[in-house]
N, C-alpha and C positions, 0 to 999 in steps of 0.2 A: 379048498376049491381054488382052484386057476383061472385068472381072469386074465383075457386079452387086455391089451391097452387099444385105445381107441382108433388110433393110427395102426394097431394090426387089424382091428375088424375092418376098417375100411380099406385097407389094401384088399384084403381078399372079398371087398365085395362082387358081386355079379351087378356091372353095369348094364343098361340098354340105349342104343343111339337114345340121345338128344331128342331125334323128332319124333320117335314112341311115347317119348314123354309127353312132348307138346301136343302128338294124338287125342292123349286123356281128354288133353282140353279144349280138343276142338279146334287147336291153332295147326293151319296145315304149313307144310315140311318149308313152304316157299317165303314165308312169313316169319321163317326162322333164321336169324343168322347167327351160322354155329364158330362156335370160340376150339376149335377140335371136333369130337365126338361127345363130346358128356354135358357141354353146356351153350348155351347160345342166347341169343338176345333178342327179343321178341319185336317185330319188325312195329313202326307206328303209323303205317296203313292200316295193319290188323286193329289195334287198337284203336283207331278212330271210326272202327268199323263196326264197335258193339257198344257206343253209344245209348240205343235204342235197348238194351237187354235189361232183363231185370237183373238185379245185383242177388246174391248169395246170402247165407246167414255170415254174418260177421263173430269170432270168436276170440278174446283177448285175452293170452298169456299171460302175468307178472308172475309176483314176487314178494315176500317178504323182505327186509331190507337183507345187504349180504354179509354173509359171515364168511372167515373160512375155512369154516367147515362144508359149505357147499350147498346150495339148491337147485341148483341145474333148471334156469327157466326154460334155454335154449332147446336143451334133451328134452322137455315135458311138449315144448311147441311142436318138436318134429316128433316127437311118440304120439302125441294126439292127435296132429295130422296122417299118421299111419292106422291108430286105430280108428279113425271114421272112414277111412276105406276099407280095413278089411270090417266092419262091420256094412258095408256096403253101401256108403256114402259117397258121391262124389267131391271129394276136399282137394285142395291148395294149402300151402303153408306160405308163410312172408314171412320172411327175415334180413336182417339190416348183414353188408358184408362185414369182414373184419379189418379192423385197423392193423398196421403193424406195430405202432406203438404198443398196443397191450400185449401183442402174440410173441415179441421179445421180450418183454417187459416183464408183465405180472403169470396171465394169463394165459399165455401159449397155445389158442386159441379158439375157435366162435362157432364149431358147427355143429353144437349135441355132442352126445359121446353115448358109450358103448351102443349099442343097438337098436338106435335113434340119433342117427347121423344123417348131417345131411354130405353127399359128395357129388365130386371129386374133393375129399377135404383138404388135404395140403396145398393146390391152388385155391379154396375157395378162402384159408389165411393167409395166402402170401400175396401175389398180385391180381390174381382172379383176372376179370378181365380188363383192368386198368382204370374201371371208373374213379379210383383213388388218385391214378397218380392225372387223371384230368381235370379232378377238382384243386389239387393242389398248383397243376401248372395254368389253370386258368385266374386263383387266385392270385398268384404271381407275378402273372402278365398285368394286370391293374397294378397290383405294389410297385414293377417297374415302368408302368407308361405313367402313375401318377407324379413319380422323383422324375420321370423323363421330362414332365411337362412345365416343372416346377424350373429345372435346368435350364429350358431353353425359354426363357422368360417369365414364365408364370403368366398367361394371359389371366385367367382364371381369377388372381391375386389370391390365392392358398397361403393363407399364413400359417407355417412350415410346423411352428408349433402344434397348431391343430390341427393336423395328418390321425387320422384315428383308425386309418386300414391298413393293421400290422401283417405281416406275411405268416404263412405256414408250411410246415412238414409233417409228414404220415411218420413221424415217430416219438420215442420221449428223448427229448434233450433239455436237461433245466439250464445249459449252459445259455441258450438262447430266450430266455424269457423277456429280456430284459439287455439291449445290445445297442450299440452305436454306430447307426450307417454313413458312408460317404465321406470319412475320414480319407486323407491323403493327399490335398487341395484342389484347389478347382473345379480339374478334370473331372474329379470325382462326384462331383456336385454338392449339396448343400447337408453339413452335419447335422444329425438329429435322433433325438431316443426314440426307439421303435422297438420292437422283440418280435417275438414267432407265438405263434399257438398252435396246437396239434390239427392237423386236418377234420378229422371230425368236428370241431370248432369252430368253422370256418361256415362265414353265410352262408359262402356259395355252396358248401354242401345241404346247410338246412334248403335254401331255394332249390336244389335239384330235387330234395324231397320232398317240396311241395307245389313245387310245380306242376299244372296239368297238360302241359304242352310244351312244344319249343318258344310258341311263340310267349304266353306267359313266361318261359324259362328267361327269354332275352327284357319282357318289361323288367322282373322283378329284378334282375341283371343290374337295370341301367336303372331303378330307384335305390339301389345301397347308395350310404350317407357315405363317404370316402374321407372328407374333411371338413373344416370349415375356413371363411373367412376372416377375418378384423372383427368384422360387424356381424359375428357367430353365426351368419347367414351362410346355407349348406352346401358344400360340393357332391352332386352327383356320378356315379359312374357314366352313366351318359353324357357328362360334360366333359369328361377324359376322351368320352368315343369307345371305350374297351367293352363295351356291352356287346357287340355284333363280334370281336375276334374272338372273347370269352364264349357266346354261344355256339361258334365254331370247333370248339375246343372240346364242349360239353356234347355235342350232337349225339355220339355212340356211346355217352356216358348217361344221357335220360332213357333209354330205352332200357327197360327191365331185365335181368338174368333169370333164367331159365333150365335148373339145376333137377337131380333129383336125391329121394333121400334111400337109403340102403333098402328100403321095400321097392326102391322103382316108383315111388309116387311124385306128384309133381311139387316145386318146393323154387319160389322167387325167393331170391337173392339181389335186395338191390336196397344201395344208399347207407348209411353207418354213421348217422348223428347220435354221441352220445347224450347217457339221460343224464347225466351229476353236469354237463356244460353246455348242453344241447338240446333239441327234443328226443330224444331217445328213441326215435320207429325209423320204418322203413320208408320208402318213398310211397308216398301218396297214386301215383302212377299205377308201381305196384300192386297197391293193394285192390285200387281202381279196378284193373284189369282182370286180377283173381275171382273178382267179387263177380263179375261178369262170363266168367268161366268152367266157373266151379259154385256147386250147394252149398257146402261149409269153407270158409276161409279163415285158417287160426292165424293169428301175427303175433308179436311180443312188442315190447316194451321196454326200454333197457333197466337194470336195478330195480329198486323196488318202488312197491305203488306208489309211494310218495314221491316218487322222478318222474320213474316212465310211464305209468299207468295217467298219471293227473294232466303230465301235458300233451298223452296220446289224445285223452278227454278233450284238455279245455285248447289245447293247438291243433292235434291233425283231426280232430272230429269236426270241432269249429270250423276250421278252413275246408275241408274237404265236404264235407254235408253229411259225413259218415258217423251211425251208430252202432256201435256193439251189441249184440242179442243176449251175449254171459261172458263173463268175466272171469276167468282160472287163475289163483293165485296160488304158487309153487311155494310149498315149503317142506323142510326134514326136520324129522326126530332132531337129529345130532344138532340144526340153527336153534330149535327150540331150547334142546339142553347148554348151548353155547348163548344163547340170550341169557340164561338161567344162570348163565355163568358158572358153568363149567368150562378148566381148561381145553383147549384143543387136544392133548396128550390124554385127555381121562376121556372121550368121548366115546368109546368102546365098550365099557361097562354101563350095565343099566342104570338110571336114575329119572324117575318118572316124578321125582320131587323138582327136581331139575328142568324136566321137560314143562309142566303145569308152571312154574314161576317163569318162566320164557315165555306161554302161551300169550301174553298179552300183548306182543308186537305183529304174530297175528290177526288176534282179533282186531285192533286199529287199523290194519290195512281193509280186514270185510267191512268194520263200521264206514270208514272212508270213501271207500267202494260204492257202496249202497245208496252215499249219498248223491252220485251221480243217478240213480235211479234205474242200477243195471242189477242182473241176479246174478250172485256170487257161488262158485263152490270153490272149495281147497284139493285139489292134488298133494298127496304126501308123496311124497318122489323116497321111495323107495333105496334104503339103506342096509347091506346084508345084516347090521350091528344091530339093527331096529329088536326090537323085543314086541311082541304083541302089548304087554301093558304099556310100553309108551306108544305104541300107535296109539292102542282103545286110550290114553290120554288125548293126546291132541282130536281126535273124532268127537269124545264125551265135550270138551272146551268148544270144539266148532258151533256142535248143537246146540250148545247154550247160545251161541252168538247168533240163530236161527238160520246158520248155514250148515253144508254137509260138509266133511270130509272122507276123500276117495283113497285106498290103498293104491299106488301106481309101480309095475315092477316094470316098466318098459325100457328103462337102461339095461337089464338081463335079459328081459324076452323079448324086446320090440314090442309089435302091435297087440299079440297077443298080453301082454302085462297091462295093458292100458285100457282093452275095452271097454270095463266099470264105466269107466270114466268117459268115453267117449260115448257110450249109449245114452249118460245124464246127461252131457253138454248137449247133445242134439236133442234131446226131448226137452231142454231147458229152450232153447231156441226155437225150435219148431213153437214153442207155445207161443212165443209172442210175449212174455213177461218182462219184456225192457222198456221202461220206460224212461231213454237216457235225455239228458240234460245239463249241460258246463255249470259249470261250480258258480259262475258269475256273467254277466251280465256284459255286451259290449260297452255300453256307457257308462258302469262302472269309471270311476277315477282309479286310474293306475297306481297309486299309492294302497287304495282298498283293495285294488284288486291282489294287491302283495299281502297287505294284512289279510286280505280272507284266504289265503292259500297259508299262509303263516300259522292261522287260529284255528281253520280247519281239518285242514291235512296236517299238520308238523305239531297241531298241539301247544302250537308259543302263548306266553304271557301274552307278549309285545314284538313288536318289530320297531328295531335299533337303525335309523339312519339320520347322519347330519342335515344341517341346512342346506347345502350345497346337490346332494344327491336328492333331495325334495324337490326344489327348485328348479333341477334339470328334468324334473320330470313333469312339473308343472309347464315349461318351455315346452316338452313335446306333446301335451299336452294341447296347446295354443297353438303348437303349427301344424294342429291335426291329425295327432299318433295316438290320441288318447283312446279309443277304440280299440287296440293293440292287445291281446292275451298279454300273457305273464311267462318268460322262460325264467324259472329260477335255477340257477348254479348252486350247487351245495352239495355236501358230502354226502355221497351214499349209502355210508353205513350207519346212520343214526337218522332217527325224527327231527334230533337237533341239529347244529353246526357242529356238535364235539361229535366227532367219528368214536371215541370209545365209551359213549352213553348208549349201550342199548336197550334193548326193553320197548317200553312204551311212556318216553320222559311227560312228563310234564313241566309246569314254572318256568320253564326256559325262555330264550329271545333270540331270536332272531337277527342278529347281525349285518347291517348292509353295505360292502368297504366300496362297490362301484353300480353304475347300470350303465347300459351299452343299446344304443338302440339299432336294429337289426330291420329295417327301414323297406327293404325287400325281401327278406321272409314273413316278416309280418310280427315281430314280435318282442319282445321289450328283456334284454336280457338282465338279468338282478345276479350280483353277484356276491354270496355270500359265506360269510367267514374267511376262512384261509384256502378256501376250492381253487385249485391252480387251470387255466383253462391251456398251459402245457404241463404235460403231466413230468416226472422225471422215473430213472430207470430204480429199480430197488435194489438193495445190496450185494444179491443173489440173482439176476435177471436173467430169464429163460433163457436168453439168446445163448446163455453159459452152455446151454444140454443142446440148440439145438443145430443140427449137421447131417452130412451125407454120410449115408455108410458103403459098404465097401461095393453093395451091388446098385448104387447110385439111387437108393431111395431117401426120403427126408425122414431126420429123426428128433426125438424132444417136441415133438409138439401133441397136442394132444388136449 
């Protein structure tokens, strides 16, 4: 059999204007500002204007951790957003846009694949409509008005040493992690170690994704911590003044996108924090607006439950007032038999011995789940190599775990391959069986609140951190941050800090080499093991395949 690649089914899909789309939902054509024909940005008159509505059922995507051999959370989010319309539901999908680091890098791109895509997908991984390159030049503009400020006196008194607002780029460069600014005298202003982190990384993109307004956009703006003093007492962005240009900057960059997916259904695209260094979801805006627009609203979560699903949970639920109804967690045959440890290269021949000694990393992800107080099912995402006895594995092992698992072919047939699964999630919803709940408690102390995500989600013995990283968290603590969630930074392909422990480790620790406090988004970043928060290119990186061909379409991506 002949399989298109994903970038041919979505050339030849059949688009419809932009504002048929927005039709679906109710948003008329005036309310729309379109980025061409196929996508636009949903105006925030509209949105301040369904306040009063009631909200939708909420449905959340994840994931088993990843392998690569592949789960496709994205494809299952835009397949089951297509199958609850064509079973004649009205749905929304949310999803975060794509970085270009990963889309040269590793990954080559973020919008679903075969017949469960969202588009126009070649702009929705390259530049889309710029909210990237605004979060990047707004973070910028603070890195250069804080060295401006420092140059021309330092009223402030900024001791240069502790400047802790390094700059960023929307790609992987490990050359910059780690660099020396303001070399070549004077002029130049004042020497000192700094580095880059990837845009995704960056507050101001967590703050645009949780922000619920502009006007909250510009508080949380001007409360990031920027540096400190002598007497470790904090510099605000507000005390730079770069809170109101940065909002300027961000304006057409908070307003939601407005996409669709190859059935014509309607499909927000907005915001790209990752889950291994970030919170991993879409904009809070987003999902806000969906949920106001639409009966079912699916969104994802980046990596797996142990990233994106925990801090969709205990950050964007927490901060937003928002609960999940059911909870989808994406997994394959082939992750199972590659937890089981099989090679990549044997993955094509059956082994159900294979698939059974893998099962255990996703049962940790449904016990984990559950413990938030949400109902679980499994999507098998749909492999041609699948053999029936290692599906009826992975299904028999769900059961045991007192969840279901659903066969999903909706990468081959679109909505029709997903129904199954789309008629449980809605009847799991519709009931009302969520009884959600964050992992922990605001007044929690931030050190527990690390160890219970440590002990609970990841399974650790212990959590490993010096006196130094204690202490600093006892400090914010005392200056009133103690309330604060938990972002943990950590690799996401393992429960532990070792990326090549799969399964479902246990005895391990947890490791803590920094924390970072992230002051205006709200939330206390932990960073652990060797997680790079810029990433670097791999030996082989996509950018290698991808190009224009000769009738001027984009290729390699996919």
């Amino acid at each position: 059999m002949t399989f298109k690649s994903d970038i041919e089914i979505a050339r030849a899909a059949s688009k419809k204007p932009i504002q048929e789309i927005g039709a679906k939902l109710g948003i008329p054509s005036e309310h729309l500002v379109p980025y061409g024909h196929d996508k636009a940005k949903v105006g925030q008159d509209f949105i301040e204007s369904l306040k009063d509505r009631a909200n939708g059922k909420l449905i959340l995507v994840t994931a088993i951790n990843p392998t690569p051999a592949g789960e496709g959370k994205t494809t299952t989010t835009v397949g089951l957003g297509d199958g609850l319309n064509a079973i004649g539901k009205k749905a929304a999908i949310c999803i975060r846009e794509a970085s270009l680091g990963p889309c040269f890098g590793m990954k080559g791109g973020a919008a679903g694949g075969g017949y469960a895509q969202v588009i126009p997908m070649e702009e929705m991984n390259l530049h889309f409509t710029g909210d990237f390159h605004a979060i990047t030049s707004a973070h910028n503009l603070l890195s250069a008005m804080i060295d401006n400020h420092i140059y021309w006196g330092n009223d402030l008194e900024i001791d240069e040493r502790r400047v802790v607002w390094r700059r960023v780029m929307d790609m992987n460069d490990r050359a910059l992690r780690d660099i020396v600014t303001s070399l070549g005298g004077v002029s130049n202003g004042f020497p000192r170690q700094t580095g880059f982190d990837i845009t995704v990384a960056s507050e101001v993109m967590a703050i645009l994704c949780l922000a619920t307004s502009l006007t909250d956009l510009q508080k949380r703006l001007g409360d990031i911590i920027v540096a400190y003093r002598r007497d470790r007492s904090a510099i605000y962005c507000r005390d730079i003044k770069a809170d109101g240009a940065m909002t300027v900057l961000l304006k057409d960059a908070m307003q939601p996108n407005l996409v669709q997916t190859l059935e014509n259904n309607p499909a927000f695209v907005h915001g790209g924090p990752f889950a291994n260094i970030a919170h991993g979801c879409n904009s809070v805006t987003a999902t806000t607006t969906a949920l106001k627009c639409a009966d079912y609203v699916v969104t994802e979560a980046g990596f797996g439950a142990d990233l994106g699903a925990e801090k969709f949970m205990n950050i964007k639920c927490r901060k937003a007032g928002l609960a999940p109804d059911c909870v989808v967690v994406v997994a394959t045959v082939r992750a199972m038999k590659m937890n089981g440890g099989v090679a990549k290269a044997d993955l094509g021949a059956e082994n159900v011995a294979a698939v059974k000694a893998g099962c255990p990393n996703l049962g940790r992800h449904i016990a984990n789940l559950k413990q938030f107080g949400v109902p679980v099912v499994v999507a098998i995402n749909h492999f041609v190599s699948d053999t029936e006895a290692e599906v009826k594995a992975v299904q028999d092992y769900v059961a045991g775990q007192g969840s279901e698992a659903i066969l999903c072919k909706h990468w081959a047939k679109g909505s029709e391959g997903i129904e199954d699964l789309a008629k449980r999630v809605a009847a799991i919803a519709d009931a009302g069986l969520s009884q959600f709940a964050p992992l922990y408690p605001d007044e929690m102390p931030l050190f527990q609140k690390i160890e219970t995500i440590a002990r609970r989600i990841y399974h650790a013995n212990d959590v490993m951190a010096d006196k130094k990283v204690r202490e600093q968290l006892k400090t914010w603590e005392e200056a009133g941050y103690g309330h604060l969630p938990i972002c943990m930074a950590k690799t996401q392909y393992s429960f532990s800090t070792d990326p090549n422990l799969r399964g479902a480790p246990t005895g391990h620790n947890v490791p803590i080499r920094e924390v970072r406090l992230a002051a205006g988004a709200g939330f206390i970043v932990v960073i652990c093991g060797e997680i790079m928060t810029m990433p670097g290119l791999p030996r082989v990186p996509s950018a290698e395949a991808i190009m224009l061909n000769d009738a001027g379409y984009v290729e390699g991506l996919f």
